[in-house]
Each structure stands twice: as C-alpha cells, then as structure tokens.
N, C-alpha and C positions, 0 to 999 in steps of 0.2 A: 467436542467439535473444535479445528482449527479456526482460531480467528485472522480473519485480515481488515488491517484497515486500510482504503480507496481515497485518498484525497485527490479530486481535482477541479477545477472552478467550472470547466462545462460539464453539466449535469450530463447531459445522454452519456459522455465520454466515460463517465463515472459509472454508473450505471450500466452502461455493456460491459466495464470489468467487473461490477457486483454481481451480473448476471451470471457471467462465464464463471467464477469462483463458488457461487451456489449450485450452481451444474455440477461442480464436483466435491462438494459436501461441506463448502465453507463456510462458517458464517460470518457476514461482511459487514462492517460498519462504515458507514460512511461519510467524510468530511468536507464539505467546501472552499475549505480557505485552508491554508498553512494554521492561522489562530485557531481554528475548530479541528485540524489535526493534533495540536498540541494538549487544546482540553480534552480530547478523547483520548489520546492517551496517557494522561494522569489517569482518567476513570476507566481501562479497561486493560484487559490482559490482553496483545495481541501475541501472532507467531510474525506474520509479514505485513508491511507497511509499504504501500505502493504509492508513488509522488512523482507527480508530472516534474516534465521538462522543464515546463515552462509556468511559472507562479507570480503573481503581481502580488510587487511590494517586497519581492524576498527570492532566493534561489533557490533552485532546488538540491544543492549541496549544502547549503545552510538550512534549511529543513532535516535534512540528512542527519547534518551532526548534530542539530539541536535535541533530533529525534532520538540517534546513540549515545548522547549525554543524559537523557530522560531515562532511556529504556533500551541497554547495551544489547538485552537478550533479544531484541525483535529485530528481525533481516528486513532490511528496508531497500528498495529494488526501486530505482528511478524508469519511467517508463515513457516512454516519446511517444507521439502521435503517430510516428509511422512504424513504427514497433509493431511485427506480429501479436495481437492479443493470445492466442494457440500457445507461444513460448512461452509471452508471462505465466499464463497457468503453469504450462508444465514444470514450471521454475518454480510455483508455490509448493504444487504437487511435492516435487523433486526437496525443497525445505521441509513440506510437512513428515513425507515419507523419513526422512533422514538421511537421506541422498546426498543432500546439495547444501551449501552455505551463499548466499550471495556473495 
C-alpha cells in the first residue's frame, strides 16, 4: 500500500485530505507541525508528502527542501487552502500509478 504523509496545523484540513487518500487506497500518516513532519519521516517509508501553504514558524518551501534533503525519493506537493482537494488526489493517484512526477 502507497503511503502519504498530510502535514497541516488545522486538523479537519488534515483530515479531509487523510480522508480523500483512504478513499483511494492510501495509507496516511498524519503530521501537525513541520517538527512532526520531519520525525515522521525519518520513521517511515512515504511515496507523497503533502504541506500546506501556509506553516507557523517555517515555510512551506523550506519544509519542501528540508523534506528532499531527508527523502529525495518522496514527491512532495505543496497544497493551498483553495486548492481543489479532487486534483490533489488525482495527483497522488497520477504519482502512485507511475504517471506523474510532481
């Protein structure tokens, strides 16, 4: 099963993309903070890493690179609040199948 991991500091926000990626056979892990993004992935294999716009304490392009300094192999997909949730999947979808590169 593809992993992705969800960082974003408002939980429902978080959680309706955990939701929508289990709908399509994901299994999600979830972070709250840029820091608990980072220690989850030291501890876990993902394929996609999705990270809000907007992060207190830190940006979400330094999360980015911090994230492909850590773990080049995972597609990491910045995701806005007014972002159709429908694309992101189909964007994971689209990575996990072998489709798509972010």
């Amino acid at each position: 099963m593809s992993s992705v991991l969800v960082v974003n500091e408002i939980s429902t926000e978080r959680e309706e993309v955990a939701r929508a990626l289990e709908a399509e056979g994901f299994s999600v892990t979830q972070a709250s903070s840029a820091a608990e993004a980072t220690r989850e992935i030291w501890g876990g294999s993902f394929l996609v890493a999705i990270i809000p716009t907007l992060l207190t304490g830190t940006t979400s392009q330094s999360l980015k690179q911090q994230l492909v300094q850590m773990a080049p192999e995972i597609e990491t997909l910045v995701h806005g609040k007014n972002d159709e949730l429908p694309a992101l999947v189909r964007k994971c979808i689209r990575i996990r199948d072998g489709e798509a590169a972010a």
